[in-house]
C-alpha positions as CSV (number, residue, x, y, z in Angstrom):
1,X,-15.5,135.4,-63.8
2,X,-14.0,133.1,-66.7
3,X,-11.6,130.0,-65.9
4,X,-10.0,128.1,-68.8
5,X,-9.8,124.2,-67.8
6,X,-7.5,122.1,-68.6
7,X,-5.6,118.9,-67.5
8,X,-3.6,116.3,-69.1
9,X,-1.2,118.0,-71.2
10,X,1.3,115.6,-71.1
11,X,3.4,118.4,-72.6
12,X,1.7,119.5,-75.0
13,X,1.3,123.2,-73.6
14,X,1.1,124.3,-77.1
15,X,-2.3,123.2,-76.4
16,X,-3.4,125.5,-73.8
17,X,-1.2,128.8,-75.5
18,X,-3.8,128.3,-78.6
19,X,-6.8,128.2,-76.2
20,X,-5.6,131.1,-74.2
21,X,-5.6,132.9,-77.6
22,X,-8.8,132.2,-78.3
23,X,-10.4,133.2,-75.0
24,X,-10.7,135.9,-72.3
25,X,-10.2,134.2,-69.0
26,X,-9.5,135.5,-65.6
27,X,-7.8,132.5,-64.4
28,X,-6.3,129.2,-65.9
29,X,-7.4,125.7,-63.5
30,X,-5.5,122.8,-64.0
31,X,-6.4,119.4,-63.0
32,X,-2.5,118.5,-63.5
33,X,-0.2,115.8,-65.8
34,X,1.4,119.3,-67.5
35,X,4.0,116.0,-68.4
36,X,6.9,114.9,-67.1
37,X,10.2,116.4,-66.3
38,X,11.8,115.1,-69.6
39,X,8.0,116.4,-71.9
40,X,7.9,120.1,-70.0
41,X,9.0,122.7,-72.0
42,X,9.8,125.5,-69.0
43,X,9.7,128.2,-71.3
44,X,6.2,127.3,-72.6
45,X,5.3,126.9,-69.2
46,X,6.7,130.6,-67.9
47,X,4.9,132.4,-70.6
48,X,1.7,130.6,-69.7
49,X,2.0,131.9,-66.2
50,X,2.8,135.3,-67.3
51,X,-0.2,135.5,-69.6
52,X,-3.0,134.9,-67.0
53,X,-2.8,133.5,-63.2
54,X,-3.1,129.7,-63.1
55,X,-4.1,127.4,-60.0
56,X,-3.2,123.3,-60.5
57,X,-2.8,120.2,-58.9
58,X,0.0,117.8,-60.0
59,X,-0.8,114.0,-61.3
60,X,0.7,111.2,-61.7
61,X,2.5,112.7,-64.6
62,X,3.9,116.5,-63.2
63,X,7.5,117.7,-63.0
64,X,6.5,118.8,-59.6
65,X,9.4,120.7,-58.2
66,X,8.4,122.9,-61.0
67,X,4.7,123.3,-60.0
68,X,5.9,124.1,-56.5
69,X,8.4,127.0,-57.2
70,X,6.7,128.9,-60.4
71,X,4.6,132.0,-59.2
72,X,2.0,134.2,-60.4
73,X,2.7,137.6,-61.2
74,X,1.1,138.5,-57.8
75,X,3.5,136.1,-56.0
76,X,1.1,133.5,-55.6
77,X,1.5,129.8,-55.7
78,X,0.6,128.3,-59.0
79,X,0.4,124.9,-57.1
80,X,-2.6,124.8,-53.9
81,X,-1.5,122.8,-51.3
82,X,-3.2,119.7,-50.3
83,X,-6.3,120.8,-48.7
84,X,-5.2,124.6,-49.4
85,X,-8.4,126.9,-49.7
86,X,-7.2,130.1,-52.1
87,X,-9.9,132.6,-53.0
88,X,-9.7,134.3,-56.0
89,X,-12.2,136.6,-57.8
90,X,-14.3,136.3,-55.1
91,X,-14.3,132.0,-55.2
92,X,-12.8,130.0,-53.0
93,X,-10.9,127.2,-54.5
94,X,-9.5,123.9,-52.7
95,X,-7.3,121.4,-54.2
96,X,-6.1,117.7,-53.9
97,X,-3.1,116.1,-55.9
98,X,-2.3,112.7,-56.6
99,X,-4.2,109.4,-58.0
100,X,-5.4,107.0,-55.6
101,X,-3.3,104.0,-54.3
102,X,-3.2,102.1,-51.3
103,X,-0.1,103.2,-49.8
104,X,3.0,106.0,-50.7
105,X,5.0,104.2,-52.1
106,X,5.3,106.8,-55.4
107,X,5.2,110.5,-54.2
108,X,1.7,111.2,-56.2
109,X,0.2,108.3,-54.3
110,X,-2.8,109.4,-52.6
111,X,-4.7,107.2,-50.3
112,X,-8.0,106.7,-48.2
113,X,-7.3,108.1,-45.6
114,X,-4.9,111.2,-46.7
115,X,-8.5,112.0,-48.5
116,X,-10.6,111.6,-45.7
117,X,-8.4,113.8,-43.6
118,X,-8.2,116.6,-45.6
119,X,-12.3,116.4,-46.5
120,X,-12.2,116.4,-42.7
121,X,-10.1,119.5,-42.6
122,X,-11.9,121.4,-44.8
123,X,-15.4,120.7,-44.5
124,X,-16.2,123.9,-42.4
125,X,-14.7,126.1,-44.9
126,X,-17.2,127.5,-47.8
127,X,-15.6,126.1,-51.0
128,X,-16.8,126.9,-54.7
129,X,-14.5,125.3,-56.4
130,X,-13.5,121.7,-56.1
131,X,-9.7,120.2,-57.8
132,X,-8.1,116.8,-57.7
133,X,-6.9,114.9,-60.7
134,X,-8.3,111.5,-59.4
135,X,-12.0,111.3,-60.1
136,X,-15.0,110.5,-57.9
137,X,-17.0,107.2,-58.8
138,X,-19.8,108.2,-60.1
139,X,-19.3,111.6,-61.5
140,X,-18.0,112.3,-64.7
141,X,-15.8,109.3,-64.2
142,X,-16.4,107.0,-67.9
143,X,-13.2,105.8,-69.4
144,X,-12.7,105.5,-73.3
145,X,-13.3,102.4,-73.5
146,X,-16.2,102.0,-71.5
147,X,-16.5,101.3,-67.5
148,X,-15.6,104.0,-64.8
149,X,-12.7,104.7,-63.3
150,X,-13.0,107.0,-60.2
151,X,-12.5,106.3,-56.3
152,X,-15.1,106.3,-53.4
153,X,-13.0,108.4,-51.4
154,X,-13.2,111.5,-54.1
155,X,-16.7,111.1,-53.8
156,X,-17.1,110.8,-50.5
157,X,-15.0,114.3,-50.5
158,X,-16.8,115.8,-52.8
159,X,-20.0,115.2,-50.5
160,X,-18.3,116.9,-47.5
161,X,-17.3,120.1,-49.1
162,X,-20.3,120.3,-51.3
163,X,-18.4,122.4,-53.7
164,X,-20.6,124.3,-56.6
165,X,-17.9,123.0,-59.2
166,X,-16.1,119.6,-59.0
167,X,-12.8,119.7,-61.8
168,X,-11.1,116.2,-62.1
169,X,-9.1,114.7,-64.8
170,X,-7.2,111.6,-65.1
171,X,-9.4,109.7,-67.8
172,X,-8.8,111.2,-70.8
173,X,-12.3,111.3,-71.7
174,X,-14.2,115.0,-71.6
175,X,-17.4,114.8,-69.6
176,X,-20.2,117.0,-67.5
177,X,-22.7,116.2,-65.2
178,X,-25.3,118.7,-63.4
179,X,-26.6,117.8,-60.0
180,X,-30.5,118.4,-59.4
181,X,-29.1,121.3,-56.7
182,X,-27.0,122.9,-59.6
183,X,-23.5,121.3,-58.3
184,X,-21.5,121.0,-61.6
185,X,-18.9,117.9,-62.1
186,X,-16.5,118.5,-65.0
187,X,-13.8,116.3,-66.2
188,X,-12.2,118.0,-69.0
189,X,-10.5,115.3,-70.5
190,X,-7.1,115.1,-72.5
191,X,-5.9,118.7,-73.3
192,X,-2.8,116.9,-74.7
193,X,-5.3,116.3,-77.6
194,X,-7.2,119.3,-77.7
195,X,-10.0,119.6,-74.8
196,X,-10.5,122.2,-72.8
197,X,-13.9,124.0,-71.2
198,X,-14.8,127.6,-70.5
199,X,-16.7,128.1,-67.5
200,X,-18.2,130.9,-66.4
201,X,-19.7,132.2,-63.2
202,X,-22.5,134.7,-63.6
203,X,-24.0,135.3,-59.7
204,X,-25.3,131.9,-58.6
205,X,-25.0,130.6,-61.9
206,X,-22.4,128.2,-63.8
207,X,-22.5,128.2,-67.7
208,X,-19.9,125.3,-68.5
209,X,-18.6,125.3,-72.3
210,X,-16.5,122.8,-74.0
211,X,-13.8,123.0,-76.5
212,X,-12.1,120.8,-79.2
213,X,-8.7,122.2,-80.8
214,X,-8.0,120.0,-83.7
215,X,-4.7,121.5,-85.7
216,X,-5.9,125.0,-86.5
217,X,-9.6,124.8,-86.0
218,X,-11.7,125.4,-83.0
219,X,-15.2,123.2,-82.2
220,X,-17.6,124.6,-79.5
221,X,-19.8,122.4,-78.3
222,X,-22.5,124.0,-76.8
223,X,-24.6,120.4,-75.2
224,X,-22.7,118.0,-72.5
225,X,-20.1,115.8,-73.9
226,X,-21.6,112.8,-71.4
């Protein structure tokens, strides 16, 4: 199966339209900021999810009412629940929306323990697929101008449900990392500006590919970004 990545659009969907052009993909992952209410186009957004069935998150930047009424053409929620396992394709996927904070006091607050809960929740599940929008400290988690910028309490998530693939976003900087036991991290940075990835899933195996769009022209980079 083929998945087209993106996150942070910040509505620039145009983005993703031109990437869904230039690939065959089964499914279309988002690690959420499509934009705000006021950046959205909904009629960019509808054709998208006519074109190919998507699965997101929402940010800290989503028009979230939105997310949680489109459909696919199946019926299906484009948004997953927090702590929702879908399967699709034959993978299982689980997300988790938000940023981190240390209360609720915005409605895309996400906290310690709200993470810890629903790690909790799903840990007996089998998960392949991994989605938050926060990042895990540690992996794939550099900021542009240098430093890191991911949470303990992603990670610590990530170690309990041991997914094969780990999508986050958030950071705006395009990044892989491959685990010694072949567990994948992939932020796929700012799609508002052109990054996207192409993963694949042959058997037990994940070929992870990523993408520049920069006006008309395409870049494939075939080597990790980080």
């Amino acid at each position: 199966m083929n998945i087209l990545a993106v996150g942070d659009m910040h509505g620039n969907l145009n983005v993703v339209l031109k990437a869904l052009e230039q690939s065959k993909v089964d499914l279309l992952v988002s690690t959420g900021d499509w934009g705000d209410p006021d950046q959205v186009d909904e009629g960019i957004f509808q054709t998208i999810v006519a074109r190919v069935p998507v699965l997101t998150v929402y940010g800290n930047h989503d028009y979230v009412d939105l997310l949680r009424n489109a459909k696919n053409q199946d019926g299906s929620p484009v948004l997953l629940l927090q702590g929702e396992v879908r399967e699709f394709g034959g993978l299982r996927f689980v997300g988790i929306s938000g940023i981190w904070a240390k209360s609720h006091r915005k409605p895309h607050y996400i906290t310690d323990e709200d993470v810890r809960q629903i790690a909790e929740h799903v840990a007996h599940e089998h998960v392949d697929v991994m989605i938050t929008h926060g990042c895990a400290i540690g992996l794939a988690d550099e900021v542009p101008g240098g430093g890191h910028g991911g949470q303990r309490c992603f990670l610590e998530a990530f170690r309990q449900i041991s997914p094969r693939l780990y999508l986050c976003g958030h950071l705006h900087l395009p990044q892989k990392r491959v685990l010694k036991d072949g567990r994948t991290i992939i932020n796929v940075g700012y799609s508002g500006e052109g990054d996207y990835w192409i993963i694949s899933f042959k058997d037990q195996t994940i070929d992870a590919c990523y993408y520049k769009i920069d006006g008309f022209n395409f870049t494939r980079f075939k080597t990790d970004t980080k």
